[in-house]
C-alpha positions in Angstrom: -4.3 -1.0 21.3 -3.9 1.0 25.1 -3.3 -2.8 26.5 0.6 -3.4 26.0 1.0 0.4 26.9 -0.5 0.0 30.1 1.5 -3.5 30.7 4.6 -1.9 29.5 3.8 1.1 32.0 2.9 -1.0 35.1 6.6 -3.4 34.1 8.1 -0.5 34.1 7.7 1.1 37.7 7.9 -2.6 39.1 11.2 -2.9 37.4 12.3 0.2 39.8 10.8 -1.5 43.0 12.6 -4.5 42.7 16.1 -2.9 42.0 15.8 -0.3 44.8 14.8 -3.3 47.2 18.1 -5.4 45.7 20.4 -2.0 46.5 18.8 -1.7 50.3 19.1 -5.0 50.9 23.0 -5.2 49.5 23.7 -2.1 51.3 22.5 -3.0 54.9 24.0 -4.5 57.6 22.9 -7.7 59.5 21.8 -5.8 63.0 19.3 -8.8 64.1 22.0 -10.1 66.8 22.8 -8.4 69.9 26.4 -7.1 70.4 28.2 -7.9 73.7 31.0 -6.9 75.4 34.3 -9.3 75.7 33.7 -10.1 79.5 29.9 -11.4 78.5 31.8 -13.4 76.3 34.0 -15.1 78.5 31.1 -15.6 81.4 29.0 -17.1 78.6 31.6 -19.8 77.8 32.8 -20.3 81.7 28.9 -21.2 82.4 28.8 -23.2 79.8 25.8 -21.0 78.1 27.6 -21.4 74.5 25.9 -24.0 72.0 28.2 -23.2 68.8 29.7 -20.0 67.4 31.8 -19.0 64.4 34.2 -16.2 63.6 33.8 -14.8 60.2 36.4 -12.0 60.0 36.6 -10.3 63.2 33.2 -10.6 64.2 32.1 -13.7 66.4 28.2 -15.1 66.4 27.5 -17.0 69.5 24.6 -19.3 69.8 23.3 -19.8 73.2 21.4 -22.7 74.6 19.3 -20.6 77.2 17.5 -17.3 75.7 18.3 -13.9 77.1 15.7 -12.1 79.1 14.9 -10.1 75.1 14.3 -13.6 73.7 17.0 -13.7 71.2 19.1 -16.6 71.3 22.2 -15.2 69.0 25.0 -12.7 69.9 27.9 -11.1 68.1 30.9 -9.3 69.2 33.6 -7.7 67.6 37.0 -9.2 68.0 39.8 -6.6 68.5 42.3 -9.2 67.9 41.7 -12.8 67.1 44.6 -14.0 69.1 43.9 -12.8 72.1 40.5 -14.7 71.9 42.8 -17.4 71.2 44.8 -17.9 73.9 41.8 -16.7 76.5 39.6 -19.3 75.5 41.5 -22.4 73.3 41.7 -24.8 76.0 38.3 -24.2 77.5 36.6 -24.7 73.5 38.8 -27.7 73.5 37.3 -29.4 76.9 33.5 -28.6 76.1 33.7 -30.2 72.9 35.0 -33.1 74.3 32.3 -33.2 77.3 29.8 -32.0 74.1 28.9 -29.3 76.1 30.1 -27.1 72.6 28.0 -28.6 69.6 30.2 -27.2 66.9 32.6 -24.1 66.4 34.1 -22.9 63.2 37.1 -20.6 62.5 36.5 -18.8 59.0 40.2 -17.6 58.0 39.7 -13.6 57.7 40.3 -11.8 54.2 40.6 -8.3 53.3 37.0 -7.5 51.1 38.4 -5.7 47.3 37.8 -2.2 46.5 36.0 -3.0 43.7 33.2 -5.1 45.4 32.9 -2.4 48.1 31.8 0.0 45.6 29.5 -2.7 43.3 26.5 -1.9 45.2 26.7 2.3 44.5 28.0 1.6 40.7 24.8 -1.1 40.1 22.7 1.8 41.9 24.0 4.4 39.3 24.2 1.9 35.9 20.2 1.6 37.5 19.5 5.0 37.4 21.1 5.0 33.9 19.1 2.5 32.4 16.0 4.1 33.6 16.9 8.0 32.3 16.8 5.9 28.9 14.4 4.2 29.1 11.9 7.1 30.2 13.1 8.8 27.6 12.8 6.4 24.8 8.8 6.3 26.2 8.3 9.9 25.9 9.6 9.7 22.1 12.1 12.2 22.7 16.1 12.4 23.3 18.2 14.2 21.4 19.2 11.0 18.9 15.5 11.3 17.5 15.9 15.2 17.8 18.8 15.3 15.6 17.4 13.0 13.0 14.1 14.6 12.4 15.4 16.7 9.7 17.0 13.6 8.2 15.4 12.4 5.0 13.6 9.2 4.8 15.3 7.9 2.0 15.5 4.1 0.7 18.7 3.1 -1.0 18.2 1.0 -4.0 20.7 -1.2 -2.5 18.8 -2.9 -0.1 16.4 -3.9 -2.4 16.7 -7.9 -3.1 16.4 -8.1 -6.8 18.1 -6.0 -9.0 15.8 -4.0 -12.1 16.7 -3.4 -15.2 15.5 -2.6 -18.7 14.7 -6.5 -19.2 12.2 -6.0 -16.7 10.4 -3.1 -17.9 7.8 -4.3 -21.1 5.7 -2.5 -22.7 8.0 0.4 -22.7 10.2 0.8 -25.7 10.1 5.0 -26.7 10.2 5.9 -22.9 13.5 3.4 -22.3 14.8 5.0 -25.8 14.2 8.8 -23.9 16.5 7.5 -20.9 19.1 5.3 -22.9 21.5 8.7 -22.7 20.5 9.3 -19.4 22.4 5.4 -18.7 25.2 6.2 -20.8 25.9 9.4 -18.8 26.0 7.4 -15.5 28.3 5.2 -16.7 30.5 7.7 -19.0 29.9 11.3 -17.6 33.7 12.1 -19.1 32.8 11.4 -22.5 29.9 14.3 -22.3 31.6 16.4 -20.2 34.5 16.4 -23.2 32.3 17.4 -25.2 30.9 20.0 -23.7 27.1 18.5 -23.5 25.0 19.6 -21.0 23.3 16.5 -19.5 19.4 16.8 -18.5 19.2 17.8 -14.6 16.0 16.2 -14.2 13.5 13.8 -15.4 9.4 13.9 -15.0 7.9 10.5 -15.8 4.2 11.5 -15.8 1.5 9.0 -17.5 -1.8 7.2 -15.2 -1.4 4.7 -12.1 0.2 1.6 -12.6 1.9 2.2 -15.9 5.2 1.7 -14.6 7.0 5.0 -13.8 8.3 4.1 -10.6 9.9 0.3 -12.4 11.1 2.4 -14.8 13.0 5.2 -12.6 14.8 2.0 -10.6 15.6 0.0 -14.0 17.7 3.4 -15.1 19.9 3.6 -11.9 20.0 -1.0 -12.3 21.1 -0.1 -15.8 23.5 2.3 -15.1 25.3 0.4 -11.8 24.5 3.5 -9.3 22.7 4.3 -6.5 19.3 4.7 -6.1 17.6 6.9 -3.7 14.1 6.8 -3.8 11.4 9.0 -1.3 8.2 10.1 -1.5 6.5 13.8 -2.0 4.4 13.2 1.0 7.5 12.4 3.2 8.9 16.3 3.2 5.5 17.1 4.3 5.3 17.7 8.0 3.6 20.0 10.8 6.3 21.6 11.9 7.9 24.1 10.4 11.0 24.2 8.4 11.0 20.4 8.3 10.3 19.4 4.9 12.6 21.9 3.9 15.5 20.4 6.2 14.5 17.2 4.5 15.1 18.9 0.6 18.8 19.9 2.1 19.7 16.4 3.4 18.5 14.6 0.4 20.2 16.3 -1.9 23.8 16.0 0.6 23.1 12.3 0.5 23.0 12.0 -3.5 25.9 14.1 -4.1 28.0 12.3 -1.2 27.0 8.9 -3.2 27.3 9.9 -7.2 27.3 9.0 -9.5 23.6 8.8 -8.6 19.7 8.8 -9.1 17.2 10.7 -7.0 14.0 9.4 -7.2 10.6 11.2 -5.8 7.4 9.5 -6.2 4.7 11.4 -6.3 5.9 14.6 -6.4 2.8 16.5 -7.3 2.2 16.7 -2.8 4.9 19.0 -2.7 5.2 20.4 -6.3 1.7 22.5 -6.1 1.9 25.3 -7.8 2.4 28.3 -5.7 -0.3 30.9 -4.6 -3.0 28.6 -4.7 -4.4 27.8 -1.2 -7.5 29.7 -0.6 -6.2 31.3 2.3 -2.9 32.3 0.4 0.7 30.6 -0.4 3.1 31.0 2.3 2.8 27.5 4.4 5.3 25.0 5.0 4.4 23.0 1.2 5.9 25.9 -0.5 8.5 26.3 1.8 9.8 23.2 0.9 8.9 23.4 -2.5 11.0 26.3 -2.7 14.3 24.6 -0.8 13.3 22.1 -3.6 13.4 24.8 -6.7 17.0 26.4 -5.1 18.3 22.6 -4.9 18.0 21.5 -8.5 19.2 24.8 -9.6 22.3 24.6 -7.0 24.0 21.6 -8.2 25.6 21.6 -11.6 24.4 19.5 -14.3 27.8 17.5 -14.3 27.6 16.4 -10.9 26.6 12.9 -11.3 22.8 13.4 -9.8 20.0 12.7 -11.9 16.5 14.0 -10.9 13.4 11.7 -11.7 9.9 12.3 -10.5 6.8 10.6 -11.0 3.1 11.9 -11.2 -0.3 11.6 -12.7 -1.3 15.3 -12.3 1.3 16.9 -14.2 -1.6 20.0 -14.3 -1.6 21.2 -11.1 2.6 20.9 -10.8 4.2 24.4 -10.4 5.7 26.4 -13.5 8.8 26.6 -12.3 9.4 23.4 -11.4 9.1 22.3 -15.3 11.0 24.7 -16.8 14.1 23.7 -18.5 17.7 23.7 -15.6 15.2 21.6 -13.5 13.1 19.0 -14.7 14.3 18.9 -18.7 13.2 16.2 -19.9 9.2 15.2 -19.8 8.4 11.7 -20.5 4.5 10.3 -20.6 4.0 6.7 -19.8 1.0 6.2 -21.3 -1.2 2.7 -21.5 0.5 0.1 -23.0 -0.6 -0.9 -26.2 -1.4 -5.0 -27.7 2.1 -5.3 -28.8 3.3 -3.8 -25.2 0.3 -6.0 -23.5 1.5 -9.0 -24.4 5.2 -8.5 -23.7 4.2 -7.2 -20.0 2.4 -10.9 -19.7 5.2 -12.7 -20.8 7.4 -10.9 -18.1 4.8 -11.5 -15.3 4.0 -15.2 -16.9 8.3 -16.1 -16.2 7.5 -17.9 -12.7 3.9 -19.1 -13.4 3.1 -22.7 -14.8 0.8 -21.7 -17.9 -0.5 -24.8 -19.5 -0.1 -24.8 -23.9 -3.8 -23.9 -23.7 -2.7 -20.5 -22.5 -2.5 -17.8 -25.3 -1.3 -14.2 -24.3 -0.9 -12.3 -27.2 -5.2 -13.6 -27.3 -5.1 -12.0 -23.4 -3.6 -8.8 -24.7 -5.8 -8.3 -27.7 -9.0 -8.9 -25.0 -7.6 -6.5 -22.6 -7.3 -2.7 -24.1 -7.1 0.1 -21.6 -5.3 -2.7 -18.8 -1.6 -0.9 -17.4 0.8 -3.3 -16.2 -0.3 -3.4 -12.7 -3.7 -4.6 -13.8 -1.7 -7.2 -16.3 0.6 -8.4 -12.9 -2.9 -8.7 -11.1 -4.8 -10.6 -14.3 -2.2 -13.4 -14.0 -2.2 -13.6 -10.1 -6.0 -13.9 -10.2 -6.0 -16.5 -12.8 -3.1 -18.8 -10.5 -5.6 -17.9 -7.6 -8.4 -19.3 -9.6 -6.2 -22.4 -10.9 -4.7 -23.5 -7.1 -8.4 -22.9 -6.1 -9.2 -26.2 -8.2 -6.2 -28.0 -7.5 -4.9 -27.6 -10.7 -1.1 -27.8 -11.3 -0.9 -25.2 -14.2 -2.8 -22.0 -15.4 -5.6 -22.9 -18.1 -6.9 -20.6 -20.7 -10.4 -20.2 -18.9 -8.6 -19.4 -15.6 -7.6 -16.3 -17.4 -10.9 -15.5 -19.0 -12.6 -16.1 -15.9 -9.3 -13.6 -14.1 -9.8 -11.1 -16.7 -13.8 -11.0 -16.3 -13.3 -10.8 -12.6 -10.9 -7.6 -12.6 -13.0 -5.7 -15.0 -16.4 -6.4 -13.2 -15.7 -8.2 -10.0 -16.2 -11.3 -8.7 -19.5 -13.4 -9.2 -22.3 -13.1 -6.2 -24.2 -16.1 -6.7 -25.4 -16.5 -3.5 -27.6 -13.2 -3.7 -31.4 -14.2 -3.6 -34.1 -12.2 -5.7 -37.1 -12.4 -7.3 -37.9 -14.3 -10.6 -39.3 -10.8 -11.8 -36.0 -8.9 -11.2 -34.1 -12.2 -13.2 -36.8 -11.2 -15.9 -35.8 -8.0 -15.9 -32.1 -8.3 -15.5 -32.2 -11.0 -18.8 -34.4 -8.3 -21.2 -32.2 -5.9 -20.1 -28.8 -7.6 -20.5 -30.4 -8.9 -23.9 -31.3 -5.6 -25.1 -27.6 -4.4 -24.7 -26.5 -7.0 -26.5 -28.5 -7.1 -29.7 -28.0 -3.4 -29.9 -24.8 -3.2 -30.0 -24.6 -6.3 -32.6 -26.7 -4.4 -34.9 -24.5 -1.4 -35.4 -21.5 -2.3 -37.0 -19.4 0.3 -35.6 -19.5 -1.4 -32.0 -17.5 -4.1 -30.2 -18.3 -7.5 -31.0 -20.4 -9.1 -27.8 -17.6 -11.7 -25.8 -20.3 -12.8 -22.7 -23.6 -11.7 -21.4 -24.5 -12.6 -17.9 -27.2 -11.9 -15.5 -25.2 -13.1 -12.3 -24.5 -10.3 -10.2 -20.9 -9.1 -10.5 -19.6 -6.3 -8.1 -22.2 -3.6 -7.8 -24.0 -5.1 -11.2 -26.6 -6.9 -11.4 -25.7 -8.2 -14.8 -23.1 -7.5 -17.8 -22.9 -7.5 -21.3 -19.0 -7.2 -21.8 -17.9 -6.2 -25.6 -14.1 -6.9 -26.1 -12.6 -4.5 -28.9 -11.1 -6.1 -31.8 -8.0 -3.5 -31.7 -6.8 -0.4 -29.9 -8.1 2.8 -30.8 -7.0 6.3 -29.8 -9.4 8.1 -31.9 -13.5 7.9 -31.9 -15.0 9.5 -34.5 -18.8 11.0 -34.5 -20.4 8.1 -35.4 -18.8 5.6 -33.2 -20.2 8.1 -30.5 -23.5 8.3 -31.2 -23.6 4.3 -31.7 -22.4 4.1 -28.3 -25.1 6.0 -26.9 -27.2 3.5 -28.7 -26.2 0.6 -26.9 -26.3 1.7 -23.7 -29.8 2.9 -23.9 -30.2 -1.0 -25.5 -31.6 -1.7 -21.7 -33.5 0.9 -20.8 -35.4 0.5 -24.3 -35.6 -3.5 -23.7 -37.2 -3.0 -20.5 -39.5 -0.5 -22.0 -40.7 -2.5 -25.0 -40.8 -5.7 -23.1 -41.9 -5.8 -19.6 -44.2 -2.5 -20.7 -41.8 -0.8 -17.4 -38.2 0.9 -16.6 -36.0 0.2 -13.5 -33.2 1.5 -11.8 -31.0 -0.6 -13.7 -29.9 2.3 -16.6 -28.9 4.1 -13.7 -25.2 3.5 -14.8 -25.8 3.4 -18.7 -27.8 6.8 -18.3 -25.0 8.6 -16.8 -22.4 7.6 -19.0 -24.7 8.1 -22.0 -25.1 11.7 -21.3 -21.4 12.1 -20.6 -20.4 11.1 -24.0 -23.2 13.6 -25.3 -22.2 16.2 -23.5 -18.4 15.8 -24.0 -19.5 15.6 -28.2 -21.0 19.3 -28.0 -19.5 21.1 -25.5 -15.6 19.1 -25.6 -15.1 18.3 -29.0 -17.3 20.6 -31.2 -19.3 17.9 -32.6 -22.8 20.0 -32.7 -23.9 21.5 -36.1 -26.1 23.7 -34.0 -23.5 24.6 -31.2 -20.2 24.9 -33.5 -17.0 23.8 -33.3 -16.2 25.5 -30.0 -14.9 24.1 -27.0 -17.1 25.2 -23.5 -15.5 22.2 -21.1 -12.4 20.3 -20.4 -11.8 17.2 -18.7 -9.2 19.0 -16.2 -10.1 17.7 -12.3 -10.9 20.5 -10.5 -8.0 22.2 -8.8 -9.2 24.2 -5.4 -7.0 27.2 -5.3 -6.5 27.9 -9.1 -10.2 26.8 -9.9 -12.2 28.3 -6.9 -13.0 31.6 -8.2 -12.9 30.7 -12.0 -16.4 31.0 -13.5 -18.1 29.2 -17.0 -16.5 31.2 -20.5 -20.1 31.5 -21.6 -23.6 32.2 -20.6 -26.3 31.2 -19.4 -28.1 30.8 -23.0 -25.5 29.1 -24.4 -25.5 26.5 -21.5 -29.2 26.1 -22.3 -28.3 25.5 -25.7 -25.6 23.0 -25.0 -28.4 21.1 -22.5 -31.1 21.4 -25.7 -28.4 19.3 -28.2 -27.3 16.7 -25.2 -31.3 16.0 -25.2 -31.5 15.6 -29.0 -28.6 13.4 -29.3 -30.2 11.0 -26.4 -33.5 11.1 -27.9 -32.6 10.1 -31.4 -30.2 7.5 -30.3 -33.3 6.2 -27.5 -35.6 5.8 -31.0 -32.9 4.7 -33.6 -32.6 1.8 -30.0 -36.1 1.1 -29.8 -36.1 0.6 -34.1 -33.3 -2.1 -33.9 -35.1 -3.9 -31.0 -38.4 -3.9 -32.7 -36.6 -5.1 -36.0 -34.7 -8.1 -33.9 -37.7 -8.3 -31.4 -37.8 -12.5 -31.8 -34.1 -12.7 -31.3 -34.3 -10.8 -28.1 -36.8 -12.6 -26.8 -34.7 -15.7 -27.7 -31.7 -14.3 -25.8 -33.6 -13.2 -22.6 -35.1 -16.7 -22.4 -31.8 -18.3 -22.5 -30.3 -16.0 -20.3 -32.9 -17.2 -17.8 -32.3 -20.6 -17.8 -28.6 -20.7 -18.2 -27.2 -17.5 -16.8 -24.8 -17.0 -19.1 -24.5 -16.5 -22.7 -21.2 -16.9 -24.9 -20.0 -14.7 -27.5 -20.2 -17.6 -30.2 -23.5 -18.6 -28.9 -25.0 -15.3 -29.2 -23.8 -14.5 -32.9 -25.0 -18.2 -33.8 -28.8 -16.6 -31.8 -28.7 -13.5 -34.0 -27.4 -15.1 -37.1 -29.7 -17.8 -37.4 -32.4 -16.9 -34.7 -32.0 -20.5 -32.9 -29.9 -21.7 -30.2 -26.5 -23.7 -31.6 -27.2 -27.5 -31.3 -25.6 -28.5 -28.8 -26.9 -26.2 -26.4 -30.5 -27.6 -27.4 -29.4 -31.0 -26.9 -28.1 -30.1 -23.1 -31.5 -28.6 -22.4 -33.5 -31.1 -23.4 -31.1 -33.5 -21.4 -30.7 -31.4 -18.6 -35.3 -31.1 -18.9 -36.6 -27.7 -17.6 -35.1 -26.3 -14.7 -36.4 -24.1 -11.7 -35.9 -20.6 -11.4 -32.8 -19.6 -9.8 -32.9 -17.4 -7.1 -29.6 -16.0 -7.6 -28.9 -12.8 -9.5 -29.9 -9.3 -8.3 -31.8 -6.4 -10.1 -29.5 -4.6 -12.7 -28.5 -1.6 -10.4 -25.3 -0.6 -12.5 -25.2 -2.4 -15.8 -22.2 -2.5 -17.5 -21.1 -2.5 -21.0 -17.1 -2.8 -20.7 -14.9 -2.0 -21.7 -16.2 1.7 -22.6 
């Protein structure tokens, strides 16, 4: 990286040599010829000494045939008046060219030099000097240009973006475009409110998780509406100098009010709306500063100016009080995950430019994909039309996208990682015992794929896709989810007569679910309905000095029930296994020789406690086949989605 600097350094001073060389050289006179006085001249030519001279204005050069006692072999004189030469010396010129005692002679006609090309030397000296005062400080980052200008906001204008967004775009979203549908109308009407006496909402907080579409939706308002779009981001009025961001605020604000009817966007906002007062070493730096210029801003302009406000954020929690309050940001919207009905429509949008084949069903891709936002839709599709152009293939196929959908939610497939026939034995009993769990408790996810090639940081997966959405889990669901992720710990156990490191994953998330059912959601006869936790990320300066609403026996008490809920689910596990201890068995075999086990293949195993038929027929073709040396120990199982 210090290599062009140091080329651009070293071009620069040798840039400066060679033009202060060109000036010196323009600027100084020919002195290598000797000047002599008129009467040399004339002795010269009367002893014949004179080869060939030339008169360029009023100076003559005369080249002699014999050197002079210095060597030199060239004199000059200068000519008072050419005439006089002229009529001293004509006839004699005349007779030793004839003789060829005179090799040649030339008379260059004298002109009068211009003004202007006297003084080009001094003014390509100066425009030098010039050049280099800029350039210098251009290196040196500074001048007065970038001085000026470091107040400015960084804004981008909606303008120069290519495409145009509007509501068609935006899928997925119907209540949340409903919210901003008056927002639209005032744009393009403000007279018909402002008759009316309606106050129209100052400001706008889009707040829902990454990748839902907060930022599409902000631009489709000002594409629906015809106005311009100024988008910038929180971090952007952050600087280390001070007064900056607050400079920035002011020249934001100028900018959408010289331009309105328009939209100010800021994208994650919550890096300069923290609430106030909560640094550990107190509250006046230059964040609040500028959150401040930001507060007086929103309140300075009326609400009938023809700027919207819109912000964007997924930690509405830690946002300053003031800053929500109604005469700033009105209007709260949550963009939340998209549910089957919204899934599918966000796959149609992103499916416009991408060959599917008739194979391809969607509304099937949206019912197998609960919890995905519409980033992770846009990146399901472009994984699948990887996976397709990685075959050759000339359209998207329905197992591109199962393979695509597989891959976002676990990672791709390590099949080149060699282990142990042991860990494969233990990686299939394990990934087995998931799977027959689950199947036995009605209340769980129907089993779509159990693998035991390493995906990601797994070293095998049992993936259960959900049959619908669900906002709500009730006690039961819980405490059969515990169940079957202690399926593989409990496999292990009654199998292989051991336990690995492989539960390390299902452990932790077992015990977060029990300990969010007592101490989150009141679910303990024995602790109450009381809540002790909340899910809230820990916010430094408000949270630093906070300590836990109850004691230490109650915390013991709370640690007593999460034990008794893992316990009894890790027996009720071990019953089902023992129960369904052939079909396991059967499973884990399979899973050895083929890898991979289908959802239709494993509820034929458990059904009927046989392998479907055409599966036997391929192994018995296909005859026994060596161990595989290619998946790794289970070191973070996975059961997904949760």
């Amino acid at each position: 990286m210090k290599k062009p600097k140091i080329i651009r350094g070293l071009g620069f001073y040798v840039l400066v040599f060679v033009i202060l060389i060109i000036t010196v050289i323009m600027l100084s006179t020919d002195e290598a010829a000797e000047e002599i006085t008129y009467a040399e001249v004339v002795d010269l030519f009367y002893n014949e000494q004179v080869d060939s001279f030339k008169i360029e204005g009023d100076t003559l050069y005369l080249t002699l045939k014999t050197p002079l006692a210095d060597g030199s072999t060239m004199v000059t004189h200068s000519l008072y008046d050419f005439s006089v030469f002229y009529e001293d010396l004509n006839e004699l010129v005349m007779q030793q060219k004839e003789k060829g005692i005179l090799a040649d002679y030339n008379y260059i006609p004298e002109y009068d030099t211009p003004w202007w090309l006297t003084l080009l030397p001094y003014v390509i000296m100066i425009g030098a000097f010039i050049v280099f005062w800029i350039i210098l400080m251009n290196r040196s980052g500074g001048g007065m240009d970038k001085t000026m200008k470091f107040g400015k906001a960084r804004t981008k204008l909606g303008n120069e973006e290519k495409k145009k967004v509007t509501f068609g775009d935006v899928a997925g979203a119907d209540e949340e475009k409903a919210e901003l549908e008056e927002i639209v109308e005032y744009l393009k009407d403000p007279a018909k409110f402002v008759a009316l006496g309606a106050r129209i909402p100052k400001g706008v907080l889009l707040v829902g998780p990454p990748g839902t579409g907060k930022t599409l939706i902000a631009k489709a308002v000002a594409g629906e509406a015809g106005v311009q779009f100024l988008s910038i981001s929180g971090s952007d009025f952050v600087e280390m100098y001070v007064g900056v961001g607050a400079s920035r605020v002011r020249d934001l604000f100028d900018q959408a009010k010289k331009v309105s009817p328009s939209i100010v966007f800021i994208d994650e906002i919550d890096a300069v709306g923290r609430r106030r007062g909560a640094g550990l070493g107190g509250g006046h730096d230059e964040r609040e500063q500028t959150l401040n210029q930001l507060l007086v801003e929103m309140d300075g302009f009326g609400s009938n100016e023809g700027v919207i406000v819109m912000a964007a954020t997924n930690r509405q929690d830690i946002l300053d009080p003031a800053l929500l309050r109604p005469g700033r940001f009105d209007r709260h919207i949550y963009v939340g995950l998209p549910d089957v009905k919204g899934r599918e429509a966000i796959l149609k949008v992103h499916a416009k430019d991408k060959p599917l084949s008739e194979s391809v069903d969607l509304a099937t891709i949206a019912k197998a994909t609960p919890g995905f936002t519409g980033a992770d839709l846009e990146n399901l599709l472009n994984e699948g039309a990887l996976l397709a152009a990685r075959q050759n293939k000339r359209m998207i196929e329905m197992p591109d996208l199962e393979e695509a959908m597989i891959k976002v939610i676990a990672g791709p497939e390590k099949k080149s990682r060699v282990v142990s026939d042991h860990e494969r034995r233990l990686a299939a009993f394990h990934e087995a015992g998931h799977a027959v769990a689950m199947r036995s408790l009605p209340s769980q996810d129907p089993v779509h794929r159990i693998s035991i090639v390493p995906r990601g940081a797994a070293g095998g997966m049992t993936i259960s896709l959900p049959k619908e959405d669900r906002n709500y889990k009730s006690k039961k669901e819980m405490e059969d989810n515990i169940v079957g992720l202690l399926g593989g710990r409990a496999a292990e156990k009654l199998m292989l007569d051991d336990i690995s490191t492989g539960a390390s994953n299902d452990l932790q998330r077992a015990s977060a679910i029990a300990h969010s059912m007592v101490a989150k959601y009141g679910m303990s006869d024995k602790i109450g309905p009381v809540v002790f936790d909340t899910e809230d990320q820990v916010f430094i300066g408000r949270d630093y000095g906070r300590t836990k609403a109850y004691s230490e026996e109650v915390a013991a008490r709370i640690d007593a029930e999460v034990h008794r809920i893992i316990d009894e689910a890790f027996v009720r596990c071990e019953a089902i296994l023992n129960e369904h201890r052939d079909v396991l068995e059967l499973v884990a075999n399979t899973l050895l020789e083929r890898d991979t086990i289908s959802g239709e293949e494993f509820e034929h195993i458990y059904v009927t406690g046989k392998l479907p038929q055409e599966t036997q027929d391929t192994a018995l073709a296909a005859g026994p086949e060596p161990a595989q040396d290619q998946a790794a120990a289970p070191e973070e199982d996975s059961n997904l989605p949760e």
